[in-house]
C-alpha positions in Angstrom: 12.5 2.0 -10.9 16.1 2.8 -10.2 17.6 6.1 -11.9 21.4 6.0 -12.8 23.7 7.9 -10.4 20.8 7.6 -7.4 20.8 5.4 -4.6 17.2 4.2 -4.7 17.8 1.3 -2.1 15.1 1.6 0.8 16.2 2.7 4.5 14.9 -0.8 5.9 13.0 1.2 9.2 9.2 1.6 10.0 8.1 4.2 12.5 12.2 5.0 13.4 13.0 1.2 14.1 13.8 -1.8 12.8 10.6 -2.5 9.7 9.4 -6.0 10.8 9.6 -6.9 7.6 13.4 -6.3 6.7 14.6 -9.7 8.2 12.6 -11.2 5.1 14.1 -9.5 2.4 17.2 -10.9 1.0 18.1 -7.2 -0.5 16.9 -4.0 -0.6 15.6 -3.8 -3.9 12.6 -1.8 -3.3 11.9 1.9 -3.6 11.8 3.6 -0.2 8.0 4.3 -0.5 7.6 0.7 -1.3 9.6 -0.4 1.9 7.1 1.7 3.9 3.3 0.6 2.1 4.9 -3.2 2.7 5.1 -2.5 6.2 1.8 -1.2 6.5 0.6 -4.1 4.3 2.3 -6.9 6.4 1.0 -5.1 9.8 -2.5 -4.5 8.8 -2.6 -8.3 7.4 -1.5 -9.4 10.5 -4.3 -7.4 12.2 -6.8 -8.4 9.7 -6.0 -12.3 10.4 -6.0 -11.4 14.3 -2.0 -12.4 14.5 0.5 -11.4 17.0 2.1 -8.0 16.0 5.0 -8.9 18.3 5.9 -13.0 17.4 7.8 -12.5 14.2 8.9 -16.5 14.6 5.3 -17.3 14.1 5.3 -19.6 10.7 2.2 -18.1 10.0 3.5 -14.9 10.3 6.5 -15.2 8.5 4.3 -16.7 5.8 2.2 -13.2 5.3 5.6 -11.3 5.2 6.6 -14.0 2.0 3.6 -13.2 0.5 3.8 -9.2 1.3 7.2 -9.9 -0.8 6.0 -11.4 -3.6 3.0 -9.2 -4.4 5.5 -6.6 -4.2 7.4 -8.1 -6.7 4.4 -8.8 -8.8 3.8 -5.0 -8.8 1.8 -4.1 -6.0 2.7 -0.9 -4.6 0.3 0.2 -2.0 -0.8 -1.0 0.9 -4.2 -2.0 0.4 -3.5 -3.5 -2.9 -0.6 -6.0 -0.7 -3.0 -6.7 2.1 -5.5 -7.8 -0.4 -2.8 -9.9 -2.6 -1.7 -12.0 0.7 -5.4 -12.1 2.0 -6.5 -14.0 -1.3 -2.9 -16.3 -1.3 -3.7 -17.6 2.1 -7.4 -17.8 1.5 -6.5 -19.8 -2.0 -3.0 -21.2 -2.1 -1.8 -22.5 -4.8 -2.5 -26.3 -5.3 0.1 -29.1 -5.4 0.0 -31.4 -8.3 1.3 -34.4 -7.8 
């Protein structure tokens, strides 16, 4: 939720570095707090689906971050509420019609 006449764009850092996440999002459009339960989310999914923490050119891994995105954008705002979101989109992707 932005408030007029603050800055509410996140500081795009995890742990005082670069937040693996940042070189998915396109802007900074999340609440600081946000910023930091998506990195949580994205690391312990990564964890959780016994992926490297360290090979962020892994499609699979840039996948989870997508995903971390969008159940952001869908509302999500905790960590264990993300991680779950991209657990069940990779366990049930969406099907293709053709």
């Amino acid at each position: 939720m932005r408030r007029s006449g603050a800055s509410t764009v996140a500081p795009l850092t995890h742990g005082g570095g670069e937040m693996p996440i940042r070189r998915f999002l396109k802007e900074p459009v999340f609440e600081p707090e946000v910023v930091e339960a998506m990195a949580i989310a994205f690391e312990e999914t990564l964890k959780e689906l016994k992926l490297s923490l360290t090979d962020r050119d892994d499609p699979l891994v840039q996948l989870v971050a997508k995903i971390i995105i969008e159940c952001a954008l869908k509302g999500d705002r905790q960590p264990a509420p993300m991680r779950e979101c991209a657990l069940e989109a990779l366990r049930n992707p969406p099907s293709h019609a053709a």
